[in-house]
N, C-alpha and C positions, 0 to 999 in steps of 0.2 A: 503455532510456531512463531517463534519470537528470533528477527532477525536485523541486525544493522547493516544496510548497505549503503554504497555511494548514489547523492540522488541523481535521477535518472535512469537507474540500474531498471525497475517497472516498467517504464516507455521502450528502452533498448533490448531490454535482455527477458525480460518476464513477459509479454506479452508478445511478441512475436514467437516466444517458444510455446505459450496456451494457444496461439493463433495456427500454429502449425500444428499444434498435436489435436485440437480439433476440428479443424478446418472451418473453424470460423472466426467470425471479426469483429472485434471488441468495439464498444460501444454501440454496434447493431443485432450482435446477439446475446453478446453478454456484458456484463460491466465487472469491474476492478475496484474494489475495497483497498484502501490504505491507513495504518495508523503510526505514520512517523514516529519517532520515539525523539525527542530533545532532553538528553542525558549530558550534564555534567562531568568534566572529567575531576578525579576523584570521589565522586560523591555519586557516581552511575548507579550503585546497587540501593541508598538510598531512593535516589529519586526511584527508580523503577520500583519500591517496595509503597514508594510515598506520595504518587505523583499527585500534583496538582490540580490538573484537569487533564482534560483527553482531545485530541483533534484528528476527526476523522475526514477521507478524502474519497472521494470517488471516480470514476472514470465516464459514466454515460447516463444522460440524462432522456429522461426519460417525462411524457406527457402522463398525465394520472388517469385513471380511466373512469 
């Protein structure tokens, strides 16, 4: 699923609803993936066909085993 939202919206709104619906608590049981999208206005459906590079984020770090 491919979505633009206001940032913050992940911290506020998206993880305290995965935190309630399974009763647990992000970055101790689970982590959160993000892949911002930095789109252009006019040329949105290029970039997104074309992009450049990728930059991805995470929520919970974790020691290696």
């Amino acid at each position: 699923m491919k979505s633009t939202v206001v940032p913050g919206t992940t911290d506020t709104v998206v993880l305290p609803l995965l935190e309630q619906a399974s009763g647990k608590r992000a970055g101790e049981h689970f982590g959160v993936g993000m892949n911002p999208e930095f789109l252009s206005e006019g040329v949105a459906i290029a970039d997104f066909m074309s992009p450049t590079g990728s930059f991805l984020a995470g929520s919970m770090r974790r020691r290696s085993r």
